[in-house]
C-alpha positions as CSV (number, residue, x, y, z in Angstrom):
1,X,116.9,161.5,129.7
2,X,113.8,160.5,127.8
3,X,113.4,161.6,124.3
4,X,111.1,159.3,122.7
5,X,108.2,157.3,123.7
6,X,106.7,154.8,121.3
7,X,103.2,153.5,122.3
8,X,101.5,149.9,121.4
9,X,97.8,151.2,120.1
10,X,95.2,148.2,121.0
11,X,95.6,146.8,124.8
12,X,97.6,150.0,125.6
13,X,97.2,153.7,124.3
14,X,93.4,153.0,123.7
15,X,90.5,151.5,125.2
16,X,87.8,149.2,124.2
17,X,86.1,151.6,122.1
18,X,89.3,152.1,119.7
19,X,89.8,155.7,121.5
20,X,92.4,157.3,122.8
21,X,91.3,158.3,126.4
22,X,91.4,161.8,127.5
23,X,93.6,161.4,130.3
24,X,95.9,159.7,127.8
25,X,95.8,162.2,125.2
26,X,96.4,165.0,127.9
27,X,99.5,163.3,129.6
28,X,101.1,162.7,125.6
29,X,100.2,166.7,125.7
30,X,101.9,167.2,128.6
31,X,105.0,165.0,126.9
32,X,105.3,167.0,123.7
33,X,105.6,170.1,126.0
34,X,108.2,169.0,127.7
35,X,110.2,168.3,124.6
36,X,109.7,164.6,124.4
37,X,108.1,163.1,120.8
38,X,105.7,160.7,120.6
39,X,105.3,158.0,117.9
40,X,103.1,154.9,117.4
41,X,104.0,151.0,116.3
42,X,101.1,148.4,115.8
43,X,100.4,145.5,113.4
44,X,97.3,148.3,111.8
45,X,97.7,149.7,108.7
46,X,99.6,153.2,109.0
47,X,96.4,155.1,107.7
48,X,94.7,153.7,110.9
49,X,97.4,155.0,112.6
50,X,97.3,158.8,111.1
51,X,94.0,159.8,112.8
52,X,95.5,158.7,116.3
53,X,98.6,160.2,115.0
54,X,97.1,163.8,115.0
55,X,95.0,163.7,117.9
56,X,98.2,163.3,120.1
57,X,99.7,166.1,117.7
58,X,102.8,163.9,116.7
59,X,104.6,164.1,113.2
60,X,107.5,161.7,114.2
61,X,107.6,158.4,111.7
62,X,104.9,155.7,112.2
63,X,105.3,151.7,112.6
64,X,102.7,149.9,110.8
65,X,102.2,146.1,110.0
66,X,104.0,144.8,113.1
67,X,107.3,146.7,111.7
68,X,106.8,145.9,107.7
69,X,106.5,149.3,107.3
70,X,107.5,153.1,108.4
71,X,106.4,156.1,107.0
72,X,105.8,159.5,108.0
73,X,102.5,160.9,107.1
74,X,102.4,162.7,103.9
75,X,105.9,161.5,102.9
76,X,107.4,158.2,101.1
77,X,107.8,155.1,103.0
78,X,111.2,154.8,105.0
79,X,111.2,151.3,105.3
80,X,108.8,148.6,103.5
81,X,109.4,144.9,104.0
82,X,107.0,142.9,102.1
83,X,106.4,139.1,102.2
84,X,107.8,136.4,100.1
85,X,104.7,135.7,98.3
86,X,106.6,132.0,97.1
87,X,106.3,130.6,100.7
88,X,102.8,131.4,101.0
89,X,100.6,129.1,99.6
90,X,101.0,126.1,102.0
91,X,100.7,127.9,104.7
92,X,97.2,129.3,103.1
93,X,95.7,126.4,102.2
94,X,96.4,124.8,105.4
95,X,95.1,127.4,107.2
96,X,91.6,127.2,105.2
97,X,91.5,123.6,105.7
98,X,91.5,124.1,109.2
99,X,88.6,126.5,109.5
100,X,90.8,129.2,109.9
101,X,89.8,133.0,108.0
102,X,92.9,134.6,106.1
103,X,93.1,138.1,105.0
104,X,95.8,139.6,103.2
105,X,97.1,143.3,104.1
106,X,98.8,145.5,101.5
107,X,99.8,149.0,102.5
108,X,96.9,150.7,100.8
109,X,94.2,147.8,101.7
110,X,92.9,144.3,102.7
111,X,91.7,141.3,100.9
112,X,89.6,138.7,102.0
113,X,88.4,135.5,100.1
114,X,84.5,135.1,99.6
115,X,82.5,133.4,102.8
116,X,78.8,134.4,102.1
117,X,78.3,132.9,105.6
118,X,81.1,135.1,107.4
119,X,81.6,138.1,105.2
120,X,79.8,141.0,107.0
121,X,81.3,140.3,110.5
122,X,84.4,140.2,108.6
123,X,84.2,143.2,106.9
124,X,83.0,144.9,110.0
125,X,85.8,143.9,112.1
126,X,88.6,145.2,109.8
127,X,86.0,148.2,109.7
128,X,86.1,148.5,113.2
129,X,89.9,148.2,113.5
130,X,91.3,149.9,110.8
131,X,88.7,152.0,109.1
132,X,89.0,150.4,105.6
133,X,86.6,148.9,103.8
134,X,87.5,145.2,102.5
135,X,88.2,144.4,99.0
136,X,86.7,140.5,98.3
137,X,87.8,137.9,95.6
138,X,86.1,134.8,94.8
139,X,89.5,133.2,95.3
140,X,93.6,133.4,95.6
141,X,95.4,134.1,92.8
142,X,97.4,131.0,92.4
143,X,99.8,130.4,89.9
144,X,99.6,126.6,89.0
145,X,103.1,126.7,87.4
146,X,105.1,127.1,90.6
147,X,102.5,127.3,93.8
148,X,103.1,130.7,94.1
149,X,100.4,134.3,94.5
150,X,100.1,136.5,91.6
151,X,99.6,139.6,93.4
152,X,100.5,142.9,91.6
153,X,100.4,144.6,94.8
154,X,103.5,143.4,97.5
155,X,101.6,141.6,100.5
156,X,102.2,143.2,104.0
157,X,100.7,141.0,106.0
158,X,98.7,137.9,106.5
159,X,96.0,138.1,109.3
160,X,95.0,134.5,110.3
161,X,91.8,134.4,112.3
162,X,89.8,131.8,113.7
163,X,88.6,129.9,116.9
164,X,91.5,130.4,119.3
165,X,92.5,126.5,119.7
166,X,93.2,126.3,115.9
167,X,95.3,129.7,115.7
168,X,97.2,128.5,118.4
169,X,97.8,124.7,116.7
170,X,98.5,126.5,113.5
171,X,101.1,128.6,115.0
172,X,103.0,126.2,117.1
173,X,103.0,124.0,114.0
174,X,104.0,126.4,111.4
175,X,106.4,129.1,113.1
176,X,109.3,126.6,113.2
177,X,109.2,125.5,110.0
178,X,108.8,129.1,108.6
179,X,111.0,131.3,111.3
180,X,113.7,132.1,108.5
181,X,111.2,133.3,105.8
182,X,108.3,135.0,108.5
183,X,107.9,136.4,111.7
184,X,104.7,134.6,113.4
185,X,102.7,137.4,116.1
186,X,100.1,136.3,118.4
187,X,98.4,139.4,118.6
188,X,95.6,137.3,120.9
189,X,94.0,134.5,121.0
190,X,92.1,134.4,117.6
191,X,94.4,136.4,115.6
192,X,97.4,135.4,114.6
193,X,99.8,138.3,112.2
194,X,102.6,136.7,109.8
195,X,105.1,139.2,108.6
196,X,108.4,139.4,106.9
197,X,111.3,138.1,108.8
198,X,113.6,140.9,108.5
199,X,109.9,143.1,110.4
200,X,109.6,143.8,114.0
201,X,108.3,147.0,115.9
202,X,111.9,147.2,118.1
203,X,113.6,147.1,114.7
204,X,111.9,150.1,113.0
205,X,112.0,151.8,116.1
206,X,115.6,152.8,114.7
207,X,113.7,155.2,112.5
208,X,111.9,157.7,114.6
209,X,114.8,157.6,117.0
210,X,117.2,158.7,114.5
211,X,115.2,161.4,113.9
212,X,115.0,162.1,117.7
213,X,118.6,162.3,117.9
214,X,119.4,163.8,114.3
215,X,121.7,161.1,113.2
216,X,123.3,160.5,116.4
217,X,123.3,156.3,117.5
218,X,121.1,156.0,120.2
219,X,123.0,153.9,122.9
220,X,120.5,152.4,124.9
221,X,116.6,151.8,123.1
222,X,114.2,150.4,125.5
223,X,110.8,148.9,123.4
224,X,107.9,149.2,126.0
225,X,105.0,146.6,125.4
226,X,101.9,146.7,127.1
227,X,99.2,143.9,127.2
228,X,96.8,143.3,130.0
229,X,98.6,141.6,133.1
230,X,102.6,141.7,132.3
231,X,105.0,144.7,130.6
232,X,107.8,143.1,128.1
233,X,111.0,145.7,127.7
234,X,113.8,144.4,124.9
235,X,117.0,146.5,125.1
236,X,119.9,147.0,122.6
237,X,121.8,149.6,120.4
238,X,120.4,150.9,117.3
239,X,122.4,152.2,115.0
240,X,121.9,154.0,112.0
241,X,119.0,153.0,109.6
């Protein structure tokens, strides 16, 4: 028996406008009636999430950041699994040197570094996406001492964008060297998401099923992915978060 259905958001529950279409919205409808809850897992922000959220009429737990975080709107987060900030810099700077755009995701926000040339299509693509205005610096802040960020806020996420050639050097350079510090997602061809290790959407989905099954282990978790011409289903146990 089904009891929960978790939905990718872009390339699955909405269209090319970033909205949910009404035959979509009416069969989650028709879902909830039934007794079946509904939750969401993207690499967004979970405030982009919350508007989508309560269209479908879902209060279940929401994955955000490609599975760095879970939180159920309008409570504490139930999972948060920043980035090593130490591990960072090289893979920063050689991003930059390649013509490649980094922005940094914290849960409340994004950063991006000044590029008088680039800066409003920038900003209006995380506009677009996840309805938050931008925060820009002049620069990182590095510490010289030991190569490391000085963030007071724990990074989320690193978003590196770019022509789709260089994403895809960068990431078939860098993701086997870093594998055991970051998890490397090709979210398409020009954007490539680097998130904690320990994250990943089939992970957190341990979450909102717990609350399905109040407490129980859930014996059999199927993660349905959706992204134009091929479906992707990982299996295995969850147990308890």
């Amino acid at each position: 028996m089904v009891r929960l259905v978790c939905l990718d958001v872009d390339g699955t529950l909405v269209d090319d406008q970033k909205r949910i279409p009404p035959q979509v919205l009416s069969a989650l409808h028709r879902l909830q009636k039934q007794g079946i809850r509904v939750t969401l897992a993207s690499g967004r922000l979970i405030s982009s999430l919350e508007s989508y959220a309560s269209s479908i009429g879902t209060e279940m737990p929401l994955i955000g950041l490609n599975g760095a975080w879970v939180e159920k709107p309008g409570a504490p987060p139930w999972l948060r699994l920043p980035l090593q900030t130490e591990g960072l810099v090289p893979l920063i700077e050689h991003a930059e040197t390649e013509g490649l755009h980094v922005s940094f995701y914290f849960a409340d926000g994004i950063v991006l570094k000044k590029n008088p040339l680039e800066d409003e299509t920038r900003l209006d693509f995380h506009w677009s996406l996840e309805k938050v205005r931008a925060e820009i610096v002049d620069n990182w802040p590095f510490s010289p001492r030991n190569n490391s960020l000085l963030m007071e806020r724990p990074i989320m996420k690193l978003l590196v964008s770019g022509n789709p050639e260089a994403v895809a050097e960068f990431n078939a350079e860098h993701e086997a060297k870093y594998r055991s510090y970051y998890c490397f997602v090709q979210s398409n061809d020009k954007h490539l998401e680097i998130v904690s290790q320990d994250a990943s959407k089939g992970e957190a989905l341990r979450y909102p099923a717990y609350v399905v099954l109040d407490g129980q282990i859930l014996r059999q978790l199927c993660w349905l992915h959706v992204r134009r011409d091929f479906i992707r289903v990982k299996e295995g146990l969850v147990s308890n978060p």
